[in-house]
py3Dmol code that shows the C-alpha trace and the ligand (Angstrom):
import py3Dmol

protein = """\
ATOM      1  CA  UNK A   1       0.463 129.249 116.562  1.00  0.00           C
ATOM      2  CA  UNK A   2       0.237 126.090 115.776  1.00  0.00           C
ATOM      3  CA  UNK A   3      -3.816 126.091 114.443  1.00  0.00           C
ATOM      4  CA  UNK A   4      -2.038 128.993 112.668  1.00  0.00           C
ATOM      5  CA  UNK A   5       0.592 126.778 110.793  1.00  0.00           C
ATOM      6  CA  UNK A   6      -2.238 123.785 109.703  1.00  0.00           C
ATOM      7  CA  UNK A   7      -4.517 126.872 108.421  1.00  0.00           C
ATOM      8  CA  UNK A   8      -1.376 127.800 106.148  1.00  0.00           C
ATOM      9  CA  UNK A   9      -1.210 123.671 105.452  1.00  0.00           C
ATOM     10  CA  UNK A  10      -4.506 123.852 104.156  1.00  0.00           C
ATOM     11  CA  UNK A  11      -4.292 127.090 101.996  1.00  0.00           C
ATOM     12  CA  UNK A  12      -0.708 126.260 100.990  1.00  0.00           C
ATOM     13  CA  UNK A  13       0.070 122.643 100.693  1.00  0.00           C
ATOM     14  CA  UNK A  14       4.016 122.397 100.479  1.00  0.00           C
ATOM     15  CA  UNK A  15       5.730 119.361  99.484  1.00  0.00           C
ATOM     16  CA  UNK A  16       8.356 117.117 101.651  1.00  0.00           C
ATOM     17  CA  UNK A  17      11.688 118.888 100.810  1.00  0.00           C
ATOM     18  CA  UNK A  18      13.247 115.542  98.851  1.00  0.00           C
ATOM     19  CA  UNK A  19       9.744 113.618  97.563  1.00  0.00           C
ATOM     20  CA  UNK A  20       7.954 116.926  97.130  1.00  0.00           C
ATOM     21  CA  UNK A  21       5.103 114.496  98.362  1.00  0.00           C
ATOM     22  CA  UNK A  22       2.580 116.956 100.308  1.00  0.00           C
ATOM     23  CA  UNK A  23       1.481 115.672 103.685  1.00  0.00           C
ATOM     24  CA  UNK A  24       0.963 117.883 106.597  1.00  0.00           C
ATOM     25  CA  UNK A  25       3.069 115.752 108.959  1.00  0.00           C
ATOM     26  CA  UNK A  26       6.785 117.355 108.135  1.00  0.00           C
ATOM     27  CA  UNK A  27      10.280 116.925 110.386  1.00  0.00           C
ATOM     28  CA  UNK A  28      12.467 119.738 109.268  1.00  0.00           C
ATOM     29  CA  UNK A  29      11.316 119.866 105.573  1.00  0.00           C
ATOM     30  CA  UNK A  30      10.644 115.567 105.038  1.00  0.00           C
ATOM     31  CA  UNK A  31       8.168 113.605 105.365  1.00  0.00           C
ATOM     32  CA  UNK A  32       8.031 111.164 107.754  1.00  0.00           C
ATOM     33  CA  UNK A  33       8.475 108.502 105.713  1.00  0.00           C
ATOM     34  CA  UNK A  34      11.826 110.383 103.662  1.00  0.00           C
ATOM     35  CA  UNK A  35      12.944 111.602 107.548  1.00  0.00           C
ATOM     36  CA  UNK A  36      13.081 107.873 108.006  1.00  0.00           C
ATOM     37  CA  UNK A  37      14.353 106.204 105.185  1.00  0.00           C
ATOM     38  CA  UNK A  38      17.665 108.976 105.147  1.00  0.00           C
ATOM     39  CA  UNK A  39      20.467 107.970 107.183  1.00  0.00           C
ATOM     40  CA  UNK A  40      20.079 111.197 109.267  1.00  0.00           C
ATOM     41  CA  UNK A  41      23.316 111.481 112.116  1.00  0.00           C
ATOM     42  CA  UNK A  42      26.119 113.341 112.991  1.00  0.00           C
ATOM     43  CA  UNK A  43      29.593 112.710 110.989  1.00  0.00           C
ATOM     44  CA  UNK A  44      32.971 114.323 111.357  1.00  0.00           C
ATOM     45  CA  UNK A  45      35.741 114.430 108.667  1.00  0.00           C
ATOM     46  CA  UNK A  46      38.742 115.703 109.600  1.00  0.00           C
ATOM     47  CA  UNK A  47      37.302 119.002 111.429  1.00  0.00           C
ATOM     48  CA  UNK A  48      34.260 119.513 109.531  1.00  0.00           C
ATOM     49  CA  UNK A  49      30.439 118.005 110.914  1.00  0.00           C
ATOM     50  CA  UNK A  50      28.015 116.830 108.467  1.00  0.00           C
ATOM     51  CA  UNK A  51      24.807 115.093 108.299  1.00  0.00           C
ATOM     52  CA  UNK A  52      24.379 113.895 104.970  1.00  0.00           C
ATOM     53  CA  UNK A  53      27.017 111.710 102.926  1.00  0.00           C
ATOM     54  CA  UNK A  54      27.090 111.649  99.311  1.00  0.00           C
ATOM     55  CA  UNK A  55      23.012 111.853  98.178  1.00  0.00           C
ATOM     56  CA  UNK A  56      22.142 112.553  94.224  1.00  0.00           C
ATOM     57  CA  UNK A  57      18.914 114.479  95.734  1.00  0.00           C
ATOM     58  CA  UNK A  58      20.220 116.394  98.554  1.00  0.00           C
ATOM     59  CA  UNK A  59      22.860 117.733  96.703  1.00  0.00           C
ATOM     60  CA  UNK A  60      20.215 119.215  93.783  1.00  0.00           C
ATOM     61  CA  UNK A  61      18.603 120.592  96.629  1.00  0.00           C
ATOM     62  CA  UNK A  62      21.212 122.509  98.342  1.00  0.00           C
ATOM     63  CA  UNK A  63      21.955 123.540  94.177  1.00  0.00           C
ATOM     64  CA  UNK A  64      18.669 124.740  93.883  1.00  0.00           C
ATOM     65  CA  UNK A  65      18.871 126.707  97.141  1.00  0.00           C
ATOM     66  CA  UNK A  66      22.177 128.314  95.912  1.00  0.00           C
ATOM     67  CA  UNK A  67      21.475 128.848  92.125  1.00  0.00           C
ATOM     68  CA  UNK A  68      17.588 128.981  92.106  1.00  0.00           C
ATOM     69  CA  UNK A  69      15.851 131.701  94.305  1.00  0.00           C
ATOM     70  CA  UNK A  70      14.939 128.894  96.761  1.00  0.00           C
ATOM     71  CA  UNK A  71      16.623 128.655 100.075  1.00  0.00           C
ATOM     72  CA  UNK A  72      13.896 127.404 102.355  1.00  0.00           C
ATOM     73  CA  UNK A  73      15.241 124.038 101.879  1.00  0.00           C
ATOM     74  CA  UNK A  74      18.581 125.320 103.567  1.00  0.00           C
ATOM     75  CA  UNK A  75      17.128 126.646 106.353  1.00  0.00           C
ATOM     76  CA  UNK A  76      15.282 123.737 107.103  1.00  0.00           C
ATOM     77  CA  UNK A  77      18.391 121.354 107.118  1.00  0.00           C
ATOM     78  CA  UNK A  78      20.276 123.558 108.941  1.00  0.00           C
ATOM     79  CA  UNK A  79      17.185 123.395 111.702  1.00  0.00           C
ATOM     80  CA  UNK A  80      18.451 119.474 111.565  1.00  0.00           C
ATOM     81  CA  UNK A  81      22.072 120.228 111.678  1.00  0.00           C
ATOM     82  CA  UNK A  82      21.651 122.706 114.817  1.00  0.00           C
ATOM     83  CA  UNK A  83      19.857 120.379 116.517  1.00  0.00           C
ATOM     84  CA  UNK A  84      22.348 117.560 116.202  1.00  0.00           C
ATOM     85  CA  UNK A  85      25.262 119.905 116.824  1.00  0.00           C
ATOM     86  CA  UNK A  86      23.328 121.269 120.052  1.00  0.00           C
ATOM     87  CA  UNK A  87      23.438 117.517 121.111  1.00  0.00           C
ATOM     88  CA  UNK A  88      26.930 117.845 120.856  1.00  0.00           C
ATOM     89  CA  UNK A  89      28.114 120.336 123.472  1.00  0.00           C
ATOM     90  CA  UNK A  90      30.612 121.829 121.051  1.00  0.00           C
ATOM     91  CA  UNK A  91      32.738 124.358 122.361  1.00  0.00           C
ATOM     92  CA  UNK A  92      32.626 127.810 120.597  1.00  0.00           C
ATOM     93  CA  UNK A  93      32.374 131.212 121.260  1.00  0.00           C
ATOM     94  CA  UNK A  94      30.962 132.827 117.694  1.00  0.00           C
ATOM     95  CA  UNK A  95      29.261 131.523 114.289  1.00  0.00           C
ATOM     96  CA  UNK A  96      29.617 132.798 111.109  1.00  0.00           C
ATOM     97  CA  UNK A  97      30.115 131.561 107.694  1.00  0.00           C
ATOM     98  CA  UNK A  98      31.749 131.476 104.183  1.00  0.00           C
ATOM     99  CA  UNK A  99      30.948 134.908 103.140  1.00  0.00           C
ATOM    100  CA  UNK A 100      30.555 135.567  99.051  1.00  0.00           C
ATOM    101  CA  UNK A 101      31.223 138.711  97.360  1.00  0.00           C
ATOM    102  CA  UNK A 102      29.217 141.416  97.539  1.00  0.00           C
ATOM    103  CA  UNK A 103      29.007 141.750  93.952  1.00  0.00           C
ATOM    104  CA  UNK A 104      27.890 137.648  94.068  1.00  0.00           C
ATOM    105  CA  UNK A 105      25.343 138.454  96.746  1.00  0.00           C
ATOM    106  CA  UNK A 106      24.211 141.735  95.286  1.00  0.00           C
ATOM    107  CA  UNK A 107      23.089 139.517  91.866  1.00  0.00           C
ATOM    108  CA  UNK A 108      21.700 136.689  94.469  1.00  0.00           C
ATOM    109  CA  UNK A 109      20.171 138.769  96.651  1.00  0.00           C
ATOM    110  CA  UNK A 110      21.038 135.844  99.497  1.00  0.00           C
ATOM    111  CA  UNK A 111      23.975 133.881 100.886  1.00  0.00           C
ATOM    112  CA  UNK A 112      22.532 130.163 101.511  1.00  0.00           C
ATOM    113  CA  UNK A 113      25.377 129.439 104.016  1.00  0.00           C
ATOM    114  CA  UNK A 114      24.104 132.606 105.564  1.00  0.00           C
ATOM    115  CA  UNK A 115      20.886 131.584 106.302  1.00  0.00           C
ATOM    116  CA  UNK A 116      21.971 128.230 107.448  1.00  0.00           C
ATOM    117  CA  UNK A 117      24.400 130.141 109.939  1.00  0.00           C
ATOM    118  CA  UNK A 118      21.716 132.413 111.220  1.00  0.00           C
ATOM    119  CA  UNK A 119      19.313 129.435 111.797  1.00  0.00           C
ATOM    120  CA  UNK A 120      22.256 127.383 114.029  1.00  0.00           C
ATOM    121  CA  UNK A 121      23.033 130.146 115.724  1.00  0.00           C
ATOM    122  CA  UNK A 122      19.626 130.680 116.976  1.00  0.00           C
ATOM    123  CA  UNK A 123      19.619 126.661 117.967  1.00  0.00           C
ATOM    124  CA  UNK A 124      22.784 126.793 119.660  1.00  0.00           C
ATOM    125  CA  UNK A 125      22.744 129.940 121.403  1.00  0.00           C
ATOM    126  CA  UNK A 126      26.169 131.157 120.403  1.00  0.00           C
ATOM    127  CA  UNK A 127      26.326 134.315 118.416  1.00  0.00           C
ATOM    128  CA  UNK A 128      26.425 134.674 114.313  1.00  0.00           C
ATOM    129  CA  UNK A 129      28.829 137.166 113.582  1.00  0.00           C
ATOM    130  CA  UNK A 130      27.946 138.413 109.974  1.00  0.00           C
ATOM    131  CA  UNK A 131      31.361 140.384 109.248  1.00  0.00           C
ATOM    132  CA  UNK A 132      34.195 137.916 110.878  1.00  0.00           C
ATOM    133  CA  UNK A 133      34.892 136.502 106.943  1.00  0.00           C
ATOM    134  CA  UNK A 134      34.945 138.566 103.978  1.00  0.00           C
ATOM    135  CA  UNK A 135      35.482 137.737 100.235  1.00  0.00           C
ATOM    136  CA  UNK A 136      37.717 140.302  98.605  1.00  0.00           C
ATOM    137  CA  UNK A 137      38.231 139.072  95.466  1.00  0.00           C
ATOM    138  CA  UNK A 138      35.997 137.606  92.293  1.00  0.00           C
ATOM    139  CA  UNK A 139      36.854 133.716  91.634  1.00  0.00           C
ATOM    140  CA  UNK A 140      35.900 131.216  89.543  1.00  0.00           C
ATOM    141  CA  UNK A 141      33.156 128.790  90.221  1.00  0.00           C
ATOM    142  CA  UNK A 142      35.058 126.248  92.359  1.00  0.00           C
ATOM    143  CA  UNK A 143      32.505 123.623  90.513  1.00  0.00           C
ATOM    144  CA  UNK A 144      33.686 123.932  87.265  1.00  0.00           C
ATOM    145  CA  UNK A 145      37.284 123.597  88.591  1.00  0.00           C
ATOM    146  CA  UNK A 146      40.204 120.855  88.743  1.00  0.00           C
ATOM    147  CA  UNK A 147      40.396 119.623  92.625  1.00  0.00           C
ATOM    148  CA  UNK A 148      44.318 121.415  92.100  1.00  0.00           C
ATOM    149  CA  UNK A 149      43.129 124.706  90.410  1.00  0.00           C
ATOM    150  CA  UNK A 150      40.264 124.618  92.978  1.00  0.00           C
ATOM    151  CA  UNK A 151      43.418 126.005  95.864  1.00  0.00           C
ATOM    152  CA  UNK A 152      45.280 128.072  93.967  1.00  0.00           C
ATOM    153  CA  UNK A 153      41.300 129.965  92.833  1.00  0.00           C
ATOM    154  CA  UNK A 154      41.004 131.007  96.103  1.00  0.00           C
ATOM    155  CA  UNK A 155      43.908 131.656  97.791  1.00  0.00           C
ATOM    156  CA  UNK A 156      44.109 134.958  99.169  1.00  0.00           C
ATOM    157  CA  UNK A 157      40.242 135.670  98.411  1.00  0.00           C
ATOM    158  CA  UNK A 158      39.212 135.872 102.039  1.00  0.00           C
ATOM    159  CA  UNK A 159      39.982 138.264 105.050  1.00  0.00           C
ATOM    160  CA  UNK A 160      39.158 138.069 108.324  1.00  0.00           C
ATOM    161  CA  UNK A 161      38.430 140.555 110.922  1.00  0.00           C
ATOM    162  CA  UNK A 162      41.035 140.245 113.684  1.00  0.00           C
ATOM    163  CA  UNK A 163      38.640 142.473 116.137  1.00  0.00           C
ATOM    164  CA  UNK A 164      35.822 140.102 115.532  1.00  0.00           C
ATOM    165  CA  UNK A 165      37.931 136.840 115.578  1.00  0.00           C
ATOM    166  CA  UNK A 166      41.217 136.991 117.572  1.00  0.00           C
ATOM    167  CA  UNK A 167      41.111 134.275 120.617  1.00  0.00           C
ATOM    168  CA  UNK A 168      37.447 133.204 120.073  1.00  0.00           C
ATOM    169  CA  UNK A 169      36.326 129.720 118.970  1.00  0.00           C
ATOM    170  CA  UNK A 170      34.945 129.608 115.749  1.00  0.00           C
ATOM    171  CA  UNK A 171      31.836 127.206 114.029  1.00  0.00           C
ATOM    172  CA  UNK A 172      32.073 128.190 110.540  1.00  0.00           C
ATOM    173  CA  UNK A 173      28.779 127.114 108.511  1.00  0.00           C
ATOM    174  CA  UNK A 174      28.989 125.868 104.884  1.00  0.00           C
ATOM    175  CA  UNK A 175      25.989 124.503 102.878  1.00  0.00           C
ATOM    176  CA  UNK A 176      28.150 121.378 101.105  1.00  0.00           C
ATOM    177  CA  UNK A 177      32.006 120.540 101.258  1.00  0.00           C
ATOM    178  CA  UNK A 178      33.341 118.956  98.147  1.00  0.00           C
ATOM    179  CA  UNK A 179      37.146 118.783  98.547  1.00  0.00           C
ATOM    180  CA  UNK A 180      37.258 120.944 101.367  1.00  0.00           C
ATOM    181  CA  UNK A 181      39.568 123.864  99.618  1.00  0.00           C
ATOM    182  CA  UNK A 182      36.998 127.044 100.614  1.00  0.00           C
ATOM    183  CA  UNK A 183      36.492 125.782 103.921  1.00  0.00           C
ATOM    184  CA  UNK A 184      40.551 125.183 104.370  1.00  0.00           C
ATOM    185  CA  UNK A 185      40.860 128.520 102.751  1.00  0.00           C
ATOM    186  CA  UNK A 186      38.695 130.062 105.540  1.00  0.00           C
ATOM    187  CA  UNK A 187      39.663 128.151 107.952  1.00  0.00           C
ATOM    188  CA  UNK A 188      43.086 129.482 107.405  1.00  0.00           C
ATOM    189  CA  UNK A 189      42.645 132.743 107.339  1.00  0.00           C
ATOM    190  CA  UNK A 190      40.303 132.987 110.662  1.00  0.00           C
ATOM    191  CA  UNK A 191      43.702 131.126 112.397  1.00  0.00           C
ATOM    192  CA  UNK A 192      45.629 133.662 111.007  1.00  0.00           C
ATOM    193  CA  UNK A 193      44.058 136.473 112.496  1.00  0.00           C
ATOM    194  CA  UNK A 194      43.931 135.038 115.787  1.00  0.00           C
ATOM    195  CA  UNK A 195      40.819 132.679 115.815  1.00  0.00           C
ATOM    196  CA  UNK A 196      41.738 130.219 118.737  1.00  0.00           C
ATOM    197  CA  UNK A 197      40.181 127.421 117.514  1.00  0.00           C
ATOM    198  CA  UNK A 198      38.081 126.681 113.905  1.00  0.00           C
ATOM    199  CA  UNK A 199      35.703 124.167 113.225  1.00  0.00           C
ATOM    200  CA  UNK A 200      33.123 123.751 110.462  1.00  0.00           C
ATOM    201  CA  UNK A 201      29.696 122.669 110.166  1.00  0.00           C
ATOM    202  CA  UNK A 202      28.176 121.480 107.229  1.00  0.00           C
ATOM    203  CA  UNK A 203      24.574 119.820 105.242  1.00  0.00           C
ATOM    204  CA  UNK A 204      26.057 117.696 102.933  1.00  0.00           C
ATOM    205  CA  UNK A 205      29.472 116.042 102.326  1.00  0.00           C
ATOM    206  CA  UNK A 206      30.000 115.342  98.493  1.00  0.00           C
ATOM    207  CA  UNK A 207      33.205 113.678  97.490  1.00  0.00           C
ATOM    208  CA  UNK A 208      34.873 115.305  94.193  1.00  0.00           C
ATOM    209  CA  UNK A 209      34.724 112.273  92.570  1.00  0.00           C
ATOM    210  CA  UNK A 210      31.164 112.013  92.004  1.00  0.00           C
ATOM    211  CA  UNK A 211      28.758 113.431  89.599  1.00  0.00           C
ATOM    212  CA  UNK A 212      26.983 116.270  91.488  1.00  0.00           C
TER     213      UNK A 212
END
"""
ligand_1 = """\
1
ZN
Zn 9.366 112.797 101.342
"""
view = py3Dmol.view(width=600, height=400)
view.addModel(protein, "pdb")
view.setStyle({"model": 0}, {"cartoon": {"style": "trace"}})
view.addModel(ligand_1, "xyz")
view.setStyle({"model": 1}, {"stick": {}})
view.zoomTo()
view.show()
């Protein structure tokens, strides 16, 4: 398998996920020398985990991921989140994520927190559950909103599914928090329903404050 992956190296050179430098020597998506230089650890804010703090770069990726047909980049960072949450012993019973709407996901064709879910799950060995979270209603961009208007946009556009989430612990996977409003807003409704216990799980951590 692994003769297998160099053969693709050669054929397909990709680039480090953040230089875009190719070498054939990767850790999760960087180079060795990017892997390095990035202040890669474990944070928690509040309930939330994430690895990177405010970065100009990782945040274009994760946009690119979301807005640009490219989520590889995702998956590979959540590889690096799993394996620093698995380090963690955290104690939950499910995964699962902050769904979009269908008609978002339908244009898409991919949910990046999704993917970053799915790839955790498989790390940690707890199960994703794809239909705990739904989005019922349209909303604006959250990005192009007001940190107040950013609340009031989504309240009420999520429902859980007691039968799914009553009593269970819950990681719930994000690709970036910015003032934490969808994540609150999800993290409300799972309690709601019954969820015993919520915490979230996410790349990067991007105060509101600062030019994304
Ligand atoms: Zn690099």
């Amino acid at each position: 398998m692994a003769d297998f992956k160099n053969l693709l190296n050669l054929i397909f050179p990709s680039g480090c996920i953040y230089c875009g430098r190719l070498s054939d020597d990767r850790v999760h998506g960087f180079c060795k020398e990017c892997y390095n230089s990035l202040s890669i650890y474990l944070r928690k804010i509040g309930y939330t985990w994430y690895v990177f703090e405010y970065d100009k770069k990782i945040s274009q990726i994760l946009k690119k991921a979301k807005y640009a047909g490219k989520p590889g980049a995702v998956k590979k960072m959540a590889g690096l989140l799993g394996g620093l949450l698995l380090d963690k012993d955290i104690e939950i019973d499910l995964i699962t994520y902050v769904p979009m709407h269908k008609k978002d996901i339908g244009k898409r064709g991919y949910n990046q927190s999704g993917i970053a879910a799915r790839k955790i799950s498989k790390i940690l060995g707890f199960p994703c559950r794809e239909n705990a979270l739904y989005k019922t209603m349209k909303t604006k961009k959250q990005a192009d909103l007001s940190k107040n208007s950013r609340e009031k946009n989504l309240n009420g556009a999520f429902l859980a599914n007691e039968h799914i989430v009553k009593g269970m612990r819950i990681l719930l996977i994000d690709d970036i928090i910015t003032t934490g409003s969808t994540l609150g807003e999800c993290k409300k409704t799972l309690i709601a329903a019954g969820a015993a216990k919520v915490e979230t799980a996410v790349i990067a951590h991007t105060p509101f404050n600062r030019k994304r």
